[in-house]
N, C-alpha and C positions, 0 to 999 in steps of 0.2 A: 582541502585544508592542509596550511604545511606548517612546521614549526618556523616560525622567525625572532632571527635577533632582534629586531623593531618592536615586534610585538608589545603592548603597555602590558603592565601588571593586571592581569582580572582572576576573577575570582577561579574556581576549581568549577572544571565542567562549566566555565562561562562558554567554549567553543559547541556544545552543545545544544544549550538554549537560541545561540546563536543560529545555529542549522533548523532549532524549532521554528522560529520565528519564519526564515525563510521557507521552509516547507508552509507552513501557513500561509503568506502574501504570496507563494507562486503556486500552491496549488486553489488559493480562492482565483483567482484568474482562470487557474486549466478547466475549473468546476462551474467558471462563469461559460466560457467557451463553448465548454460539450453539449450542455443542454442546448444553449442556441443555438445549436449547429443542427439540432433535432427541430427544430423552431422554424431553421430557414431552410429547412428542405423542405418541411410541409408547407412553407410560400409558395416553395419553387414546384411542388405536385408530387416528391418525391415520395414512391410509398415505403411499408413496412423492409421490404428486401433489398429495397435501395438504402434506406437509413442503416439496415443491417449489416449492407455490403460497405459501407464507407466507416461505420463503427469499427468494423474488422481493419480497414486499411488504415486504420489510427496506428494498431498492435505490429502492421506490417514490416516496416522497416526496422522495429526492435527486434524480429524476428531475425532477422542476419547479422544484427550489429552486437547483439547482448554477450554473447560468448568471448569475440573481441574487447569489446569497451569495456568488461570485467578485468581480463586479464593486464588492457590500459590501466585501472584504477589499482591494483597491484603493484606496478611500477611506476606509477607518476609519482612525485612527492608533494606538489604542489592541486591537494585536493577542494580547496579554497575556488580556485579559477574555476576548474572542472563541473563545481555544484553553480556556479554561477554563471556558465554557460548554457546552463540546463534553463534558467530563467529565464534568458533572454530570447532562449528559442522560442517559452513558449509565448513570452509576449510577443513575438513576430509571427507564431501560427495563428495567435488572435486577431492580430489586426490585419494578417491575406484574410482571414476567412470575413472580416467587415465588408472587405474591399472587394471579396468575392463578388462576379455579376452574375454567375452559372455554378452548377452542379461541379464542373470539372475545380473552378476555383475553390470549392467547399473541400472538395478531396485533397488538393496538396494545402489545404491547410489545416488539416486531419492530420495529414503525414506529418507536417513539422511539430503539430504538439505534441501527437506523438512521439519523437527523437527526441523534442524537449525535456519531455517525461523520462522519457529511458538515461537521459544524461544524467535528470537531478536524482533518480532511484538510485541507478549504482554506486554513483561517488556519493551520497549522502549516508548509502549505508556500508559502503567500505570506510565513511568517518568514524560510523561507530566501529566497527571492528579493529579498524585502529588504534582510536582514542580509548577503548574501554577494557577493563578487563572483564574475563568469562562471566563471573558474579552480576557486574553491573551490564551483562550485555539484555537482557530485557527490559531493563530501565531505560538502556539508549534507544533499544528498536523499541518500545514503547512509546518515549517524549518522541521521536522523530514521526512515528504514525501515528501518535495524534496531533501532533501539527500538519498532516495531510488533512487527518479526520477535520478538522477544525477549519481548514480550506474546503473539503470539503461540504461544509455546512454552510459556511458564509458566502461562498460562490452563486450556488441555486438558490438562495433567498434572496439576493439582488437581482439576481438575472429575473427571477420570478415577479420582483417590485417591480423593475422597470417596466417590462411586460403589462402589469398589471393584471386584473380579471378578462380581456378580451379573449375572447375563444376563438376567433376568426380571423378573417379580413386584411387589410392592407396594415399590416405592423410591423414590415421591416425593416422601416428607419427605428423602429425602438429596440428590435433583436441584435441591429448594427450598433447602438449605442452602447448596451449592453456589451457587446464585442470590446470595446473600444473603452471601455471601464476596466477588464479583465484584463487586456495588454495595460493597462496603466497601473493593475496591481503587478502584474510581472515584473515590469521597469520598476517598479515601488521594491522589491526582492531583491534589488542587483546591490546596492550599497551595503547590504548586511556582509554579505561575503568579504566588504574590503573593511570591515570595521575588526579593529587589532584585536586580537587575542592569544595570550599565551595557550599553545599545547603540547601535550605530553607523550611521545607516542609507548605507548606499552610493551614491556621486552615480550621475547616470546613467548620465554617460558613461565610469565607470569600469570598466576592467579588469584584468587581472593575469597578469603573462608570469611563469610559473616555471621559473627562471635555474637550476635544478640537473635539467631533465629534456629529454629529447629530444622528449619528446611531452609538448605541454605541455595536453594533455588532463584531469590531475590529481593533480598533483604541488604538494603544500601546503606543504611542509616550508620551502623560500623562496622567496617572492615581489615583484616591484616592482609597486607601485601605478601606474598611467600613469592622468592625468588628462584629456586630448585627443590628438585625434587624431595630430596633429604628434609631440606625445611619441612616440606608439602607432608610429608612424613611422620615428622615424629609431632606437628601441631593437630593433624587431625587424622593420622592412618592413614594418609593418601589420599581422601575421601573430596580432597580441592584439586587434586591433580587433574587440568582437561584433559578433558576424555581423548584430545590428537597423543597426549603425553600416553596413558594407558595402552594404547592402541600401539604404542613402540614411531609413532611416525615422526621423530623428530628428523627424517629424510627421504621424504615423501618420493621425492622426484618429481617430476611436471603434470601441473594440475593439469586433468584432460575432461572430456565432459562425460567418457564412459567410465571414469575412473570415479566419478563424484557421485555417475548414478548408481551403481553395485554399492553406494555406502549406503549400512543398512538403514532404514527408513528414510531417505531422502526421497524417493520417489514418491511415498503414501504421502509426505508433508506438501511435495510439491502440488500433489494432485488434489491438496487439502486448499492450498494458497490460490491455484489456479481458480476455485471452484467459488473461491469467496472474493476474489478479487474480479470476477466476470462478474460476479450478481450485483455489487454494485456499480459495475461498470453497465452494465445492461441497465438496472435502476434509472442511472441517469439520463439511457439512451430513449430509452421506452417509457417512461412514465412522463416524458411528454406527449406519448402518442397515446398513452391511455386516457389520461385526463382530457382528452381532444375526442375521444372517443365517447367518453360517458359525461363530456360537456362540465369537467373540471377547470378552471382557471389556470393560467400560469402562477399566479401568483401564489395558490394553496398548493400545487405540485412543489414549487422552490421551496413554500414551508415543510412538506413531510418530507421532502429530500434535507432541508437543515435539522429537523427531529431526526432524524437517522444516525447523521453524524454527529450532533449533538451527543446522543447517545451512545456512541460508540467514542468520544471523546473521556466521555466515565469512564466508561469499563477500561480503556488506556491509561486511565490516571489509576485504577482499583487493582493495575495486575498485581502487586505487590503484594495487598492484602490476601487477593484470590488466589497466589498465589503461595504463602501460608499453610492453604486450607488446602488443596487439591495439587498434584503435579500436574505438568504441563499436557500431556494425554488426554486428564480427563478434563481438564478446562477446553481442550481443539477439540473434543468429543461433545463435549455440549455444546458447544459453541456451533460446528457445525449441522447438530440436529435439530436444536433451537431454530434458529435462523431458518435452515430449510422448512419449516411449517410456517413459520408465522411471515414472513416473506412471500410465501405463496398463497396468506391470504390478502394481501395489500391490494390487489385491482379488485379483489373483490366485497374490500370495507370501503371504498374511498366513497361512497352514497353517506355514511356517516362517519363524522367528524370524530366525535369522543374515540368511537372504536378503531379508524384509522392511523391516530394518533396513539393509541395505546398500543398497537401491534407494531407501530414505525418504533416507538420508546424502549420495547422489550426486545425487537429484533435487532436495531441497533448499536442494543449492547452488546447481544452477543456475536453479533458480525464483527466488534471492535477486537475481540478477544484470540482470532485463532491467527490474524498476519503477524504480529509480532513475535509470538511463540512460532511458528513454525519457522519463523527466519532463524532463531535462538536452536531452533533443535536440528536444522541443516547445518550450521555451522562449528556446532560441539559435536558433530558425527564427522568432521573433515581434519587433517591436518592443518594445522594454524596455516599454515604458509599457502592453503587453498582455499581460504575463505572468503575473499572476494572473488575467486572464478566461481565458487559457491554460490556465494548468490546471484553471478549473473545468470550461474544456469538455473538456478532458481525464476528467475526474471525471464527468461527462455521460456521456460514452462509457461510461464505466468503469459507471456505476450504468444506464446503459441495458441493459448485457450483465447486469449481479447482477439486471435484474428478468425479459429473458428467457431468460436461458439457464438459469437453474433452473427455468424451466416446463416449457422445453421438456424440459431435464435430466430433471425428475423425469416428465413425459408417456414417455419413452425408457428409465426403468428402470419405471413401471409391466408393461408384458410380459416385460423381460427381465432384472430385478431391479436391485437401487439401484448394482452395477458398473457399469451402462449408463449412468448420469449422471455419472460419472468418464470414462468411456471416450469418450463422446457432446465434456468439454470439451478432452481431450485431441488429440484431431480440433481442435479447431477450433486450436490455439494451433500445431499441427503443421502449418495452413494458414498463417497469420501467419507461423511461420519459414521455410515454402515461398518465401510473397513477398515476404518479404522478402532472401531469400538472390536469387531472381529481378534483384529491382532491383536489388541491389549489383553483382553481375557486371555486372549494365549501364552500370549509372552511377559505379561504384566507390564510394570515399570524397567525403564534398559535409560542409557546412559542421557538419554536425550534429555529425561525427566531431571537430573542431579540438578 
Protein backbone atom coordinates (compact mmCIF):
# COMPACT_ATOMS: atom_id res chain seq x y z
CA UNK A 1 0.00 0.00 0.00
CA UNK A 2 1.26 3.47 -0.88
CA UNK A 3 0.07 6.89 -0.06
CA UNK A 4 -1.53 8.54 -3.18
CA UNK A 5 -2.61 11.88 -4.28
CA UNK A 6 -5.76 10.26 -6.02
CA UNK A 7 -6.62 8.54 -3.11
CA UNK A 8 -10.68 9.61 -2.19
CA UNK A 9 -11.25 10.79 1.22
CA UNK A 10 -11.89 7.64 3.71
CA UNK A 11 -12.27 7.29 6.91
CA UNK A 12 -9.19 6.82 9.51
CA UNK A 13 -7.71 3.19 9.27
CA UNK A 14 -10.17 2.78 6.39
CA UNK A 15 -6.55 1.27 4.66
CA UNK A 16 -6.68 -1.40 7.24
CA UNK A 17 -10.13 -2.85 7.09
CA UNK A 18 -9.14 -2.76 3.65
CA UNK A 19 -6.22 -5.29 3.99
CA UNK A 20 -8.90 -7.17 6.45
CA UNK A 21 -11.19 -7.78 4.04
CA UNK A 22 -8.53 -8.98 1.59
CA UNK A 23 -6.79 -11.34 4.02
CA UNK A 24 -10.27 -12.73 4.38
CA UNK A 25 -11.28 -13.52 0.38
CA UNK A 26 -7.62 -14.69 -0.20
CA UNK A 27 -7.05 -16.73 2.56
CA UNK A 28 -10.71 -18.47 2.32
CA UNK A 29 -9.48 -19.57 -1.05
CA UNK A 30 -5.58 -20.82 0.37
CA UNK A 31 -7.92 -22.70 3.23
CA UNK A 32 -10.20 -23.97 0.48
CA UNK A 33 -7.01 -25.25 -1.52
CA UNK A 34 -5.01 -27.05 1.21
CA UNK A 35 -7.51 -29.30 2.53
CA UNK A 36 -8.21 -30.56 -0.92
CA UNK A 37 -5.06 -31.03 -1.75
CA UNK A 38 -5.12 -33.59 1.19
CA UNK A 39 -8.34 -34.88 -0.53
CA UNK A 40 -6.61 -35.43 -3.90
CA UNK A 41 -3.84 -37.07 -2.87
CA UNK A 42 -5.76 -39.63 -1.04
CA UNK A 43 -7.45 -40.18 -4.77
CA UNK A 44 -4.29 -40.33 -6.06
CA UNK A 45 -3.03 -43.31 -3.19
CA UNK A 46 -0.86 -40.76 -1.72
CA UNK A 47 -0.05 -41.92 1.97
CA UNK A 48 0.76 -40.13 5.34
CA UNK A 49 4.66 -39.29 4.37
CA UNK A 50 3.71 -38.24 1.03
CA UNK A 51 1.00 -35.85 2.16
CA UNK A 52 3.74 -34.73 4.80
CA UNK A 53 6.35 -34.45 2.23
CA UNK A 54 4.28 -32.08 -0.17
CA UNK A 55 2.75 -30.10 2.97
CA UNK A 56 6.46 -29.32 3.74
CA UNK A 57 7.14 -28.16 -0.03
CA UNK A 58 4.20 -25.59 0.49
CA UNK A 59 6.84 -23.74 3.23
CA UNK A 60 9.73 -24.50 0.69
CA UNK A 61 10.38 -21.82 -1.38
CA UNK A 62 9.45 -19.29 1.46
CA UNK A 63 12.19 -20.73 2.93
CA UNK A 64 14.92 -18.75 0.63
CA UNK A 65 12.84 -15.98 -0.38
CA UNK A 66 11.61 -14.57 3.24
CA UNK A 67 14.85 -12.88 4.30
CA UNK A 68 14.80 -11.13 0.82
CA UNK A 69 11.18 -10.24 0.16
CA UNK A 70 11.30 -8.68 3.75
CA UNK A 71 13.81 -6.47 3.21
CA UNK A 72 11.81 -5.83 -0.55
CA UNK A 73 8.82 -4.67 1.57
CA UNK A 74 11.14 -2.11 3.39
CA UNK A 75 12.06 -0.38 0.42
CA UNK A 76 9.13 -0.65 -2.06
CA UNK A 77 6.62 2.10 -1.47
CA UNK A 78 4.07 1.01 -3.23
CA UNK A 79 2.72 -1.90 -0.87
CA UNK A 80 -0.82 -1.96 -2.39
CA UNK A 81 0.46 -4.00 -5.57
CA UNK A 82 2.86 -6.20 -3.48
CA UNK A 83 -0.31 -7.54 -1.08
CA UNK A 84 -2.21 -7.95 -4.29
CA UNK A 85 0.18 -10.09 -5.88
CA UNK A 86 0.08 -12.22 -3.16
CA UNK A 87 -3.61 -12.96 -4.18
CA UNK A 88 -3.25 -13.66 -7.53
CA UNK A 89 -0.66 -16.13 -6.83
CA UNK A 90 -2.68 -17.99 -4.85
CA UNK A 91 -5.53 -18.15 -7.03
CA UNK A 92 -3.26 -19.47 -9.90
CA UNK A 93 -1.86 -22.30 -7.27
CA UNK A 94 -5.52 -23.21 -6.86
CA UNK A 95 -6.52 -23.61 -10.24
CA UNK A 96 -2.67 -25.80 -11.47
CA UNK A 97 -3.58 -27.88 -8.44
CA UNK A 98 -7.65 -28.50 -10.28
CA UNK A 99 -5.84 -29.07 -13.33
CA UNK A 100 -3.40 -31.20 -11.71
CA UNK A 101 -3.47 -34.92 -13.50
CA UNK A 102 -0.58 -36.42 -11.17
CA UNK A 103 1.23 -36.10 -7.86
CA UNK A 104 4.02 -34.06 -9.38
CA UNK A 105 1.25 -31.43 -10.65
CA UNK A 106 -0.19 -31.31 -6.89
CA UNK A 107 3.40 -30.40 -5.85
CA UNK A 108 4.06 -27.05 -7.97
CA UNK A 109 0.85 -26.18 -6.87
CA UNK A 110 1.76 -26.45 -3.42
CA UNK A 111 4.74 -24.43 -4.19
CA UNK A 112 2.82 -21.52 -5.72
CA UNK A 113 0.38 -21.10 -2.82
CA UNK A 114 2.81 -21.15 -1.05
CA UNK A 115 4.92 -17.89 -2.61
CA UNK A 116 1.47 -16.71 -2.66
CA UNK A 117 1.23 -16.96 0.99
CA UNK A 118 4.60 -15.60 1.69
CA UNK A 119 3.92 -12.43 -0.72
CA UNK A 120 0.54 -11.47 1.07
CA UNK A 121 2.26 -12.30 4.95
CA UNK A 122 5.12 -9.78 4.56
CA UNK A 123 3.70 -6.88 2.74
CA UNK A 124 0.44 -7.07 4.75
CA UNK A 125 2.20 -6.97 7.89
CA UNK A 126 4.92 -4.53 7.03
CA UNK A 127 1.21 -2.50 6.11
CA UNK A 128 0.67 -2.54 9.60
CA UNK A 129 4.11 -1.54 10.72
CA UNK A 130 3.91 1.22 8.50
CA UNK A 131 0.62 2.47 8.82
CA UNK A 132 0.23 2.13 12.72
CA UNK A 133 1.86 3.36 15.57
CA UNK A 134 3.60 1.19 18.59
CA UNK A 135 0.08 1.59 20.71
CA UNK A 136 -2.15 0.52 17.87
CA UNK A 137 0.24 -2.09 16.57
CA UNK A 138 -1.84 -5.25 18.18
CA UNK A 139 -4.94 -3.89 17.01
CA UNK A 140 -3.40 -3.99 13.51
CA UNK A 141 -1.65 -7.46 13.73
CA UNK A 142 -4.89 -8.45 15.46
CA UNK A 143 -7.75 -7.25 12.55
CA UNK A 144 -5.15 -8.39 9.95
CA UNK A 145 -5.13 -12.09 11.67
CA UNK A 146 -8.36 -12.33 12.07
CA UNK A 147 -9.12 -11.77 8.61
CA UNK A 148 -6.83 -14.83 8.02
CA UNK A 149 -8.64 -16.61 11.02
CA UNK A 150 -11.79 -15.78 9.38
CA UNK A 151 -10.46 -17.32 5.85
CA UNK A 152 -9.56 -19.59 7.50
CA UNK A 153 -12.88 -20.74 8.81
CA UNK A 154 -14.88 -20.11 5.67
CA UNK A 155 -12.41 -22.01 3.40
CA UNK A 156 -12.80 -25.79 5.16
CA UNK A 157 -16.56 -25.36 5.61
CA UNK A 158 -17.12 -25.10 1.86
CA UNK A 159 -14.51 -27.15 0.67
CA UNK A 160 -16.15 -29.57 3.30
CA UNK A 161 -19.91 -28.76 1.74
CA UNK A 162 -18.84 -29.44 -1.53
CA UNK A 163 -17.45 -32.78 -0.68
CA UNK A 164 -20.28 -33.53 1.23
CA UNK A 165 -20.45 -36.71 3.85
CA UNK A 166 -18.60 -39.28 1.18
CA UNK A 167 -15.85 -41.04 2.82
CA UNK A 168 -14.50 -42.63 -0.28
CA UNK A 169 -14.70 -43.19 -3.87
CA UNK A 170 -14.51 -41.54 -7.12
CA UNK A 171 -15.07 -37.62 -5.78
CA UNK A 172 -12.48 -35.75 -7.69
CA UNK A 173 -14.57 -33.78 -9.97
CA UNK A 174 -16.14 -32.37 -6.52
CA UNK A 175 -12.38 -31.78 -4.81
CA UNK A 176 -11.69 -30.05 -8.38
CA UNK A 177 -14.62 -27.87 -7.95
CA UNK A 178 -13.98 -27.17 -4.90
CA UNK A 179 -10.31 -26.07 -6.29
CA UNK A 180 -11.88 -23.84 -8.75
CA UNK A 181 -14.28 -22.05 -6.02
CA UNK A 182 -11.03 -21.06 -3.89
CA UNK A 183 -9.23 -19.41 -7.16
CA UNK A 184 -12.46 -17.61 -7.72
CA UNK A 185 -12.28 -16.25 -4.18
CA UNK A 186 -8.58 -15.35 -4.79
CA UNK A 187 -9.55 -13.30 -8.07
CA UNK A 188 -12.67 -12.12 -5.88
CA UNK A 189 -9.33 -10.42 -3.22
CA UNK A 190 -7.60 -8.60 -6.21
CA UNK A 191 -10.02 -5.50 -6.59
CA UNK A 192 -9.85 -4.50 -2.90
CA UNK A 193 -6.07 -3.51 -3.21
CA UNK A 194 -7.13 -1.02 -6.11
CA UNK A 195 -10.00 0.52 -4.22
CA UNK A 196 -8.68 4.23 -3.11
CA UNK A 197 -7.80 4.92 0.11
CA UNK A 198 -6.01 7.71 1.97
CA UNK A 199 -2.78 6.76 4.21
CA UNK A 200 -0.72 7.84 6.61
CA UNK A 201 2.58 6.74 6.97
CA UNK A 202 3.88 7.00 10.66
CA UNK A 203 7.07 9.16 11.43
CA UNK A 204 9.55 7.38 13.21
CA UNK A 205 9.87 8.57 16.07
CA UNK A 206 6.26 8.33 16.74
CA UNK A 207 4.29 6.94 19.44
CA UNK A 208 1.03 6.78 21.35
CA UNK A 209 0.27 6.92 25.06
CA UNK A 210 -3.44 5.83 25.50
CA UNK A 211 -4.96 8.28 28.19
CA UNK A 212 -8.15 6.10 29.09
CA UNK A 213 -6.04 2.68 30.08
CA UNK A 214 -3.87 1.58 32.83
CA UNK A 215 -2.03 -0.66 30.63
CA UNK A 216 -1.20 1.10 27.95
CA UNK A 217 -0.26 -2.11 26.08
CA UNK A 218 -3.77 -1.66 23.82
CA UNK A 219 -6.09 0.46 24.26
CA UNK A 220 -7.14 2.40 20.84
CA UNK A 221 -10.05 4.01 21.75
CA UNK A 222 -7.90 7.52 22.86
CA UNK A 223 -4.80 8.37 22.10
CA UNK A 224 -2.02 11.45 22.02
CA UNK A 225 0.32 11.25 19.27
CA UNK A 226 4.04 12.36 20.94
CA UNK A 227 6.36 13.40 18.31
CA UNK A 228 10.05 13.34 20.23
CA UNK A 229 11.37 12.30 22.84
CA UNK A 230 11.07 15.38 25.14
CA UNK A 231 7.41 15.32 24.49
CA UNK A 232 7.43 11.43 25.24
CA UNK A 233 8.94 12.80 28.53
CA UNK A 234 7.50 14.92 30.36
CA UNK A 235 3.57 13.34 29.29
CA UNK A 236 4.27 10.25 30.68
CA UNK A 237 8.21 9.71 31.99
CA UNK A 238 9.25 8.15 28.93
CA UNK A 239 7.00 5.27 29.67
CA UNK A 240 5.65 5.70 25.53
CA UNK A 241 9.03 5.80 24.26
CA UNK A 242 9.53 2.37 21.83
CA UNK A 243 11.55 0.38 23.31
CA UNK A 244 14.10 0.90 19.43
CA UNK A 245 14.21 4.63 21.11
CA UNK A 246 15.31 3.37 24.83
CA UNK A 247 17.56 0.88 23.43
CA UNK A 248 19.74 4.23 21.96
CA UNK A 249 19.02 2.67 18.15
CA UNK A 250 18.02 5.53 16.43
CA UNK A 251 21.11 4.25 13.98
CA UNK A 252 20.86 0.81 13.96
CA UNK A 253 22.83 0.11 10.69
CA UNK A 254 21.79 -2.75 8.36
CA UNK A 255 19.19 -5.11 9.41
CA UNK A 256 20.98 -8.54 9.21
CA UNK A 257 19.23 -11.84 10.44
CA UNK A 258 22.01 -12.56 13.07
CA UNK A 259 21.59 -9.17 14.30
CA UNK A 260 17.57 -9.61 14.77
CA UNK A 261 18.23 -12.90 16.36
CA UNK A 262 20.61 -11.93 19.57
CA UNK A 263 17.51 -9.33 20.18
CA UNK A 264 16.47 -10.53 23.38
CA UNK A 265 13.50 -12.60 23.10
CA UNK A 266 12.92 -12.90 19.59
CA UNK A 267 14.04 -16.36 19.19
CA UNK A 268 11.62 -17.82 22.22
CA UNK A 269 8.66 -15.68 20.42
CA UNK A 270 9.76 -17.10 17.09
CA UNK A 271 9.81 -20.51 18.33
CA UNK A 272 6.38 -19.55 20.02
CA UNK A 273 4.89 -18.59 16.37
CA UNK A 274 6.54 -21.45 14.59
CA UNK A 275 4.89 -23.82 17.01
CA UNK A 276 1.43 -22.37 16.69
CA UNK A 277 1.44 -21.78 13.22
CA UNK A 278 2.50 -25.64 12.26
CA UNK A 279 -0.36 -26.89 14.42
CA UNK A 280 -2.70 -25.48 12.46
CA UNK A 281 -1.16 -25.86 9.46
CA UNK A 282 -0.89 -29.58 10.10
CA UNK A 283 -4.71 -29.26 11.48
CA UNK A 284 -5.68 -28.66 8.04
CA UNK A 285 -3.31 -31.10 6.50
CA UNK A 286 -4.10 -34.06 8.72
CA UNK A 287 -7.45 -33.86 9.86
CA UNK A 288 -8.52 -34.85 6.52
CA UNK A 289 -6.74 -38.09 6.92
CA UNK A 290 -7.91 -38.56 10.34
CA UNK A 291 -11.60 -38.36 9.59
CA UNK A 292 -10.75 -40.91 6.64
CA UNK A 293 -9.35 -42.99 9.19
CA UNK A 294 -12.04 -43.14 11.92
CA UNK A 295 -14.79 -42.74 8.85
CA UNK A 296 -15.48 -38.97 9.69
CA UNK A 297 -17.05 -37.04 6.66
CA UNK A 298 -15.58 -34.21 4.76
CA UNK A 299 -18.06 -32.27 5.43
CA UNK A 300 -18.01 -32.47 9.60
CA UNK A 301 -13.98 -32.15 9.27
CA UNK A 302 -14.55 -28.44 7.27
CA UNK A 303 -17.12 -27.85 10.30
CA UNK A 304 -14.58 -28.39 13.24
CA UNK A 305 -11.78 -26.92 11.14
CA UNK A 306 -14.41 -23.57 10.77
CA UNK A 307 -15.02 -23.94 14.87
CA UNK A 308 -11.55 -23.45 15.31
CA UNK A 309 -11.12 -20.47 13.50
CA UNK A 310 -14.34 -19.13 14.33
CA UNK A 311 -12.96 -19.26 17.65
CA UNK A 312 -9.90 -18.06 17.27
CA UNK A 313 -11.54 -15.02 15.41
CA UNK A 314 -12.99 -14.00 19.27
CA UNK A 315 -10.11 -14.23 20.98
CA UNK A 316 -8.56 -11.54 17.92
CA UNK A 317 -11.42 -9.32 18.33
CA UNK A 318 -10.97 -9.84 22.75
CA UNK A 319 -7.10 -8.87 22.55
CA UNK A 320 -7.79 -5.66 23.80
CA UNK A 321 -9.79 -6.59 26.66
CA UNK A 322 -7.38 -9.54 27.43
CA UNK A 323 -5.18 -7.43 27.20
CA UNK A 324 -6.14 -4.99 30.09
CA UNK A 325 -6.08 -7.77 32.31
CA UNK A 326 -2.85 -9.67 31.67
CA UNK A 327 0.61 -8.60 29.59
CA UNK A 328 1.37 -10.04 26.65
CA UNK A 329 3.79 -13.14 28.26
CA UNK A 330 1.16 -14.30 30.13
CA UNK A 331 -1.54 -14.31 27.57
CA UNK A 332 1.37 -16.42 24.71
CA UNK A 333 1.90 -18.47 27.90
CA UNK A 334 -1.52 -19.55 28.21
CA UNK A 335 -2.15 -19.44 25.04
CA UNK A 336 0.55 -21.83 24.15
CA UNK A 337 -0.37 -24.53 26.98
CA UNK A 338 -3.94 -24.31 26.43
CA UNK A 339 -3.87 -25.27 23.05
CA UNK A 340 -1.19 -27.83 23.39
CA UNK A 341 -3.72 -30.24 25.54
CA UNK A 342 -6.76 -29.68 24.18
CA UNK A 343 -5.46 -29.85 20.59
CA UNK A 344 -4.06 -33.15 21.36
CA UNK A 345 -7.19 -34.33 22.34
CA UNK A 346 -9.04 -33.60 18.90
CA UNK A 347 -8.47 -37.09 16.85
CA UNK A 348 -9.35 -38.51 19.91
CA UNK A 349 -13.11 -36.78 20.53
CA UNK A 350 -14.04 -36.68 16.96
CA UNK A 351 -16.46 -40.33 17.89
CA UNK A 352 -18.45 -37.38 19.62
CA UNK A 353 -19.94 -34.48 18.49
CA UNK A 354 -20.69 -32.17 21.74
CA UNK A 355 -17.24 -32.85 23.02
CA UNK A 356 -15.37 -32.44 19.80
CA UNK A 357 -16.76 -29.21 19.23
CA UNK A 358 -16.12 -28.16 22.78
CA UNK A 359 -12.41 -28.80 22.67
CA UNK A 360 -12.24 -27.25 18.79
CA UNK A 361 -14.11 -23.83 20.68
CA UNK A 362 -11.84 -23.63 23.64
CA UNK A 363 -8.54 -24.44 21.73
CA UNK A 364 -9.22 -22.13 19.13
CA UNK A 365 -9.40 -19.34 21.14
CA UNK A 366 -6.45 -19.88 22.49
CA UNK A 367 -4.53 -20.76 19.31
CA UNK A 368 -6.05 -17.09 18.21
CA UNK A 369 -4.18 -15.32 20.93
CA UNK A 370 -0.24 -15.99 20.75
CA UNK A 371 0.51 -14.99 16.55
CA UNK A 372 -0.48 -11.62 16.95
CA UNK A 373 1.34 -10.88 20.16
CA UNK A 374 4.30 -12.34 19.34
CA UNK A 375 4.54 -10.37 16.01
CA UNK A 376 3.95 -7.16 18.54
CA UNK A 377 6.76 -8.22 20.76
CA UNK A 378 9.47 -9.20 17.79
CA UNK A 379 9.05 -5.94 16.70
CA UNK A 380 9.27 -3.49 19.86
CA UNK A 381 12.62 -5.62 20.65
CA UNK A 382 14.11 -4.29 16.96
CA UNK A 383 14.97 -0.84 15.82
CA UNK A 384 12.09 0.84 13.95
CA UNK A 385 14.06 0.86 10.75
CA UNK A 386 14.31 -3.25 11.16
CA UNK A 387 10.83 -4.20 11.47
CA UNK A 388 10.03 -5.59 8.48
CA UNK A 389 13.28 -7.64 8.01
CA UNK A 390 11.88 -8.52 11.50
CA UNK A 391 9.16 -10.08 10.56
CA UNK A 392 10.36 -11.65 7.57
CA UNK A 393 12.81 -13.45 9.85
CA UNK A 394 10.11 -14.00 11.74
CA UNK A 395 8.25 -15.63 8.73
CA UNK A 396 11.78 -17.59 8.19
CA UNK A 397 11.37 -19.22 11.33
CA UNK A 398 7.85 -19.79 10.81
CA UNK A 399 8.24 -21.39 6.93
CA UNK A 400 11.42 -23.17 8.41
CA UNK A 401 9.08 -25.12 10.99
CA UNK A 402 5.91 -25.58 7.70
CA UNK A 403 8.81 -27.32 5.92
CA UNK A 404 10.15 -29.63 8.68
CA UNK A 405 7.71 -30.30 10.91
CA UNK A 406 5.41 -31.82 8.50
CA UNK A 407 8.05 -34.21 7.44
CA UNK A 408 8.87 -35.19 10.38
CA UNK A 409 4.88 -34.90 11.38
CA UNK A 410 4.01 -37.07 8.60
CA UNK A 411 7.46 -39.73 8.99
CA UNK A 412 5.61 -39.97 13.03
CA UNK A 413 2.12 -40.85 11.83
CA UNK A 414 3.42 -43.27 9.14
CA UNK A 415 3.55 -46.15 12.14
CA UNK A 416 1.25 -44.76 14.31
CA UNK A 417 -1.45 -43.18 12.03
CA UNK A 418 -2.01 -39.39 10.76
CA UNK A 419 -2.99 -38.62 15.10
CA UNK A 420 0.70 -38.82 15.44
CA UNK A 421 1.29 -35.65 13.45
CA UNK A 422 -1.17 -33.64 15.58
CA UNK A 423 0.04 -35.08 18.68
CA UNK A 424 4.07 -35.15 17.42
CA UNK A 425 3.19 -30.65 16.89
CA UNK A 426 1.40 -30.34 19.92
CA UNK A 427 4.63 -31.36 21.97
CA UNK A 428 6.42 -29.17 20.53
CA UNK A 429 4.21 -25.80 21.17
CA UNK A 430 3.86 -27.36 24.84
CA UNK A 431 7.71 -27.09 24.85
CA UNK A 432 7.50 -23.17 23.67
CA UNK A 433 5.00 -22.46 26.58
CA UNK A 434 7.21 -24.53 28.95
CA UNK A 435 10.06 -21.92 28.21
CA UNK A 436 8.63 -19.66 27.94
CA UNK A 437 6.63 -19.64 31.14
CA UNK A 438 10.52 -20.77 32.60
CA UNK A 439 11.95 -17.29 31.57
CA UNK A 440 9.05 -15.23 32.71
CA UNK A 441 9.30 -16.41 36.30
CA UNK A 442 12.77 -15.41 35.87
CA UNK A 443 12.91 -12.31 34.41
CA UNK A 444 9.23 -11.26 34.85
CA UNK A 445 7.65 -8.63 32.59
CA UNK A 446 10.83 -6.81 30.00
CA UNK A 447 9.97 -4.33 27.29
CA UNK A 448 8.13 -6.67 24.99
CA UNK A 449 5.18 -6.66 27.61
CA UNK A 450 4.84 -2.33 27.60
Amino acid sequence: MSQTAQATPSRPQAWLWTLVAFAFTSQTALNMARPQMSYKLIEMGANETLIGALTALYALVPVFLAIWFGRYTQRVKNLRHTVMNGGILIGVGAAVMALAPNITGVAIASVLLGFGHLIFVIASQASVTRYSTDASLDKGFGWQTAGIAAGQMLGPLLGGLLLGTSTGGDRMHLINLALWVGAAFAILSVPLMLWPVRLKEMPALTAEIPITSQNPVVEQTATVEIKDDARADSAAGGRAASSSQKKGDQNPGKATTAKILKRHGVLSNMFASLGMLSVTDILISFMPLVGEAVGVSPAWVGVLLAIRSAATIVSRFSLSSLGRRWNRSQLVITSLLVSSVLIALTPLTLGSAVVSVIAMVVAGFFVGIAQPLTMTMVVKEVPISWRSPALAVRLLGNRLGQVTIPLVAGAVAAPVGPAGAIWFTCLLIGISGVEKTVNYLRTGPTTMDL
